[in-house]
C-alpha positions in Angstrom: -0.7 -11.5 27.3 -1.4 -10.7 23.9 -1.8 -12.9 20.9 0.8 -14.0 18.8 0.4 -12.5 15.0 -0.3 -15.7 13.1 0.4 -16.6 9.3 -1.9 -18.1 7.2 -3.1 -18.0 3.5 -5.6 -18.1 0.9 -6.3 -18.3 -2.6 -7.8 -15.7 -4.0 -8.2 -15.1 -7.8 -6.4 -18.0 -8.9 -3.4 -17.1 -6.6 -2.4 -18.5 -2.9 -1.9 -15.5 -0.7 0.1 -15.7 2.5 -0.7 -13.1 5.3 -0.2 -12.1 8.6 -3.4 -11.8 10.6 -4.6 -11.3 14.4 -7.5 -10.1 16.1 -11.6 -11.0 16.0 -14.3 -8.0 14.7 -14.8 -6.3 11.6 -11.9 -6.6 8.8 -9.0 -4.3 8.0 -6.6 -5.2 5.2 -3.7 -3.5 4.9 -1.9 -3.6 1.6 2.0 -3.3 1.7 4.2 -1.5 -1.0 7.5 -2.2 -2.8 9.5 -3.8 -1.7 8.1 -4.7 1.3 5.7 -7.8 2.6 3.1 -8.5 5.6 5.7 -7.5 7.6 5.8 -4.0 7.3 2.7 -3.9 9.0 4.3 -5.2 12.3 3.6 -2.6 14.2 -0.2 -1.7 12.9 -1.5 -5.2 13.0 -1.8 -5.3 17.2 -2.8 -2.0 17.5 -5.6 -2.2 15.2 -6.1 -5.7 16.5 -6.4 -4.6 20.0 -8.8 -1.9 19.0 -11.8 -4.6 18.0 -10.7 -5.4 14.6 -9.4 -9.2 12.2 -6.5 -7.9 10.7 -5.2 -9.4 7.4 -1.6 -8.2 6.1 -0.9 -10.2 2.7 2.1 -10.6 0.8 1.1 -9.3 -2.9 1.0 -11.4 -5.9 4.9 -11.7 -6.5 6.0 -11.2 -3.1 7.5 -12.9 0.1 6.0 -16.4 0.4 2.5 -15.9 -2.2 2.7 -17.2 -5.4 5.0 -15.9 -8.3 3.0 -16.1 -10.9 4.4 -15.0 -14.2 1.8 -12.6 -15.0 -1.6 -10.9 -13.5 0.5 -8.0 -12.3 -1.7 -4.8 -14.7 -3.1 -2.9 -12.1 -7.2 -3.9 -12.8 -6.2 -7.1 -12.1 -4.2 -6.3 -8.7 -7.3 -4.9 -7.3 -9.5 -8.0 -8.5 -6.7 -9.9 -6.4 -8.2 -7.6 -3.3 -11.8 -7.7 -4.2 -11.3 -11.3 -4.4 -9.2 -11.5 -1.6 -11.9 -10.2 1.0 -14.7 -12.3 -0.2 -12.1 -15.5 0.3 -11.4 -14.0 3.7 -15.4 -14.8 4.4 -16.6 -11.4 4.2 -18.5 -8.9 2.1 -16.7 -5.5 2.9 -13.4 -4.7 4.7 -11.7 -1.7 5.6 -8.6 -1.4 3.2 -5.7 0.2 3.8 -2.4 0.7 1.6 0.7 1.8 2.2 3.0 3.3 -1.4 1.8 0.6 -4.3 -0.4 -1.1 -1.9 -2.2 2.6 -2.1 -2.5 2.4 -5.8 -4.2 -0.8 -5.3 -6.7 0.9 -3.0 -7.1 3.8 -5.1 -8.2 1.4 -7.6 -9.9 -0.9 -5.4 -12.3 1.3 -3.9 -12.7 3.1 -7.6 -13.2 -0.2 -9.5 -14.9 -2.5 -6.7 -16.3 0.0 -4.7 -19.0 -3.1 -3.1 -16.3 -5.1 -1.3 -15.1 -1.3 0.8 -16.7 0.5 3.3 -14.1 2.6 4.1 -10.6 3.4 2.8 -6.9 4.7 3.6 -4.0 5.2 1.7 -0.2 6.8 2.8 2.0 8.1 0.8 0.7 7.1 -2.7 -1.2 9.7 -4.9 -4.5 9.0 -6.5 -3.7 7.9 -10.1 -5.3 10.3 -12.2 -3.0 13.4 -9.8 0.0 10.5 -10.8 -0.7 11.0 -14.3 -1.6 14.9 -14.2 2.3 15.2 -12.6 4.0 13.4 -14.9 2.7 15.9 -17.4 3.4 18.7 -15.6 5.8 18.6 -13.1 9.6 18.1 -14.2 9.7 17.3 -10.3 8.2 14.7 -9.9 9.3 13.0 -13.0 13.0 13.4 -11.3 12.0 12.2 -8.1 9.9 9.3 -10.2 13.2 8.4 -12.0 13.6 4.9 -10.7 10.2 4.0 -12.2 11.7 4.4 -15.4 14.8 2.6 -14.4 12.6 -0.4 -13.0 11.8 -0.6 -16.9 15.4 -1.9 -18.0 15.5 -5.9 -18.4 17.5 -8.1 -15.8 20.1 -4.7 -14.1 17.7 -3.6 -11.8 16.8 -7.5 -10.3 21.2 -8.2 -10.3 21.2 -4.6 -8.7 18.8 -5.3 -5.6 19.4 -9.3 -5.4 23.5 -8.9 -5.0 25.0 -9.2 -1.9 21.8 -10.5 0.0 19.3 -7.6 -1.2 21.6 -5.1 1.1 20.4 -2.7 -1.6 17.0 -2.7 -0.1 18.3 -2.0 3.3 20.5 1.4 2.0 17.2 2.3 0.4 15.0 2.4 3.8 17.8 4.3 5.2 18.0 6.7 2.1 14.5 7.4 2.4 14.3 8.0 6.2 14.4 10.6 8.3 15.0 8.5 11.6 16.9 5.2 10.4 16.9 3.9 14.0 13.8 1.9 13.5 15.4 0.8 10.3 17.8 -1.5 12.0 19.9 -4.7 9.8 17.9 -7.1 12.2 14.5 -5.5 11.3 15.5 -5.6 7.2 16.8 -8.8 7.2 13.3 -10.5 6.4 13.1 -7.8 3.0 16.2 -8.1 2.3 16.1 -12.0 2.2 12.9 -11.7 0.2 14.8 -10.2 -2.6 18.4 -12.1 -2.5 17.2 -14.3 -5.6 17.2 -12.1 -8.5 13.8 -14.2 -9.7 12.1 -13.3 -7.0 12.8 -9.6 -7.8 11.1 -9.9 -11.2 7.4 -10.7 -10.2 7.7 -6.9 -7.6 9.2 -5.3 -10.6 6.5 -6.3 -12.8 4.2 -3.7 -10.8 6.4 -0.8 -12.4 6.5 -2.7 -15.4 2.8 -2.9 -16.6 2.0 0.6 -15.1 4.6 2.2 -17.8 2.6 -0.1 -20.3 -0.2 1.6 -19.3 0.9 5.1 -19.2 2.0 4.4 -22.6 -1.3 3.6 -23.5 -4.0 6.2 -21.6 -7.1 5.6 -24.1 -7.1 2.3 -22.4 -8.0 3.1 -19.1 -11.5 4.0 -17.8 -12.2 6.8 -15.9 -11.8 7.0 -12.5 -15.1 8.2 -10.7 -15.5 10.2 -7.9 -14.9 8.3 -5.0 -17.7 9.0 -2.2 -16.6 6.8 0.8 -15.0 7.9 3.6 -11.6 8.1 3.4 -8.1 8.8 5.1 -5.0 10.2 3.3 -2.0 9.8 5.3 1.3 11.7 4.1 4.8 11.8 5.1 6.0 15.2 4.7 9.6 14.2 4.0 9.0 11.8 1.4 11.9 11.7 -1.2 9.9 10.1 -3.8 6.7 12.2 -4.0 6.2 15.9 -3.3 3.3 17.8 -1.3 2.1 19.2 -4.2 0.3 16.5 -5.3 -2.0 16.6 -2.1 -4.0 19.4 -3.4 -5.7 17.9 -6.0 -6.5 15.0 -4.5 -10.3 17.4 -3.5 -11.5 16.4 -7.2 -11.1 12.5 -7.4 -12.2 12.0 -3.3 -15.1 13.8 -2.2 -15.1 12.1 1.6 -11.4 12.4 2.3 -9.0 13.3 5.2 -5.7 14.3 4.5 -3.5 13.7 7.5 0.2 15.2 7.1 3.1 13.8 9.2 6.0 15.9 9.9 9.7 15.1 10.3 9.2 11.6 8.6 9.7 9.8 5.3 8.3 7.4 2.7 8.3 4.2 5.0 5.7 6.1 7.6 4.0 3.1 8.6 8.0 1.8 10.4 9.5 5.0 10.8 6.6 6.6 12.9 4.4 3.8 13.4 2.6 5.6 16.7 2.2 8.5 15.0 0.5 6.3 11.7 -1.5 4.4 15.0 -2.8 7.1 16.5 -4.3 8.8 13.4 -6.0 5.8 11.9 -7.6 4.7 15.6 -8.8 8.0 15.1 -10.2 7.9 11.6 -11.3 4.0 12.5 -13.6 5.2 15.3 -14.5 8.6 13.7 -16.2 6.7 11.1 -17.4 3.3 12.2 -21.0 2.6 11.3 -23.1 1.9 13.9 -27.2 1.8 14.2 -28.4 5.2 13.7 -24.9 6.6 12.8 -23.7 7.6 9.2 -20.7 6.4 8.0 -19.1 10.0 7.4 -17.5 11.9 9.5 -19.2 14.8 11.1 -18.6 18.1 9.7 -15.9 20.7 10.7 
């Protein structure tokens, strides 16, 4: 029989974390997006788990049962949360993986604290610099990016989501899938319920808050170096919000770097096809684990 996914939490950076967790070896966190929570990760955390890995799913600052603070939420200090976060969990490096904003934060966690990840893999969330690049140039992807900008207005968007028990989070899983049949009112009752308060709505629209702040403002960002680790770029292929053309130029920013496509599938991979998402990081997982004698790339073509 396997073991039960237990919940836990721990402070990290000055904030309590809760998280999901199961499983004994090396550490894999996995990062979930808007407007998600641990939960999303329901159907990685065993399989991973059962593959020799500790398993961590958090709830972000601002979401599900961690603490709300009301600030902290500019993106440096999202990935000090993470950095922080696995040295709190007891160990040096982890594997980190994000799914949508909890890719952002490993796109910046690996780039900014490159000492606490040995490895890396994001789905379905660009590299920031390719972000920036197609916001000015692609009318596209500003139009599919439009609720960003919405995000911005004060109190609509948290009355919008909050009414009528978050329902508008469940219409948005099924808006963005391909197969809503995993997208069930049972399985979105614990997001929807995380957003029926509209002040709990305000911390998780912070995130698109201080990145417009910051796109407002480029001079203040460093430059993102080259990232040499190895890692894995997962990509639903019918993803409403963010177009294949921004895989391409992904080649400059991450030398090491799979890119994995999935077909017939959309933004929320990681429920709508979670054996599919499975089956390519095990893959990736045992591809690059480091062991005596072994480098931590994969081997060539």
């Amino acid at each position: 029989m396997a073991e039960p996914i237990l919940e836990s939490s721990v402070l990290a950076n000055g904030v309590r974390f809760h998280y999901g967790t199961q499983g004994q070896g090396p550490l894999v966190l996995l990062v979930h997006g808007f407007p998600e929570r641990w939960f999303s990760w329901r159907w990685q955390i065993p399989a991973l788990a059962a593959a020799g890995y500790r398993v961590v799913a958090p709830d972000l600052r601002g979401y599900g049962l961690s603490d709300k603070p009301p600030g902290g939420y500019e993106i440096t200090n999202l990935a000090r949360d993470i950095a922080q976060m696995i040295r709190a969990l007891g160990e040096d490096q982890a594997t980190l993986i994000g799914h949508d904003w909890g890719g952002a934060l490993t796109w910046e966690t690996v780039s900014r604290h490159p000492e606490v990840v040995s490895r890396y893999g994001v789905i379905n969330c660009p590299h920031p610099a390719v972000m920036r690049r197609a916001f000015l140039s692609s009318t596209a992807q500003l139009r599919r990016s439009w609720y960003m900008f919405a995000f911005n207005l004060p109190w609509l968007p948290e009355r919008l989501i909050a009414r009528d028990g978050g329902a508008a989070v469940e219409k948005m899983f099924h808006a963005m899938a391909v197969d809503r049949s995993r997208f069930t009112s049972e399985e979105m009752a614990p997001f929807c319920r995380s957003v029926a308060d509209p002040e709990s709505v305000t911390p998780m629209l912070a995130y698109y808050r201080q990145a417009i702040r910051q796109a407002l403002q480029p001079w203040k960002v460093a430059p993102y170096p080259v990232i040499e680790k190895p890692g894995l770029l997962l990509w639903a292929e019918e993803d409403k919000a963010l177009g294949l053309e921004l895989l391409a130029p992904h080649s400059r920013f991450a030398h090491n770097l799979r890119i994995q496509r999935i077909s017939g599938c959309g933004h929320f991979c990681t429920q709508e096809q979670p054996e599919a998402v499975n089956r390519y990081l095990l893959h990736w997982l045992e591809e690059t684990a480091i062991t005596p004698g072994r480098s931590s790339a994969p081997p060539s073509a």
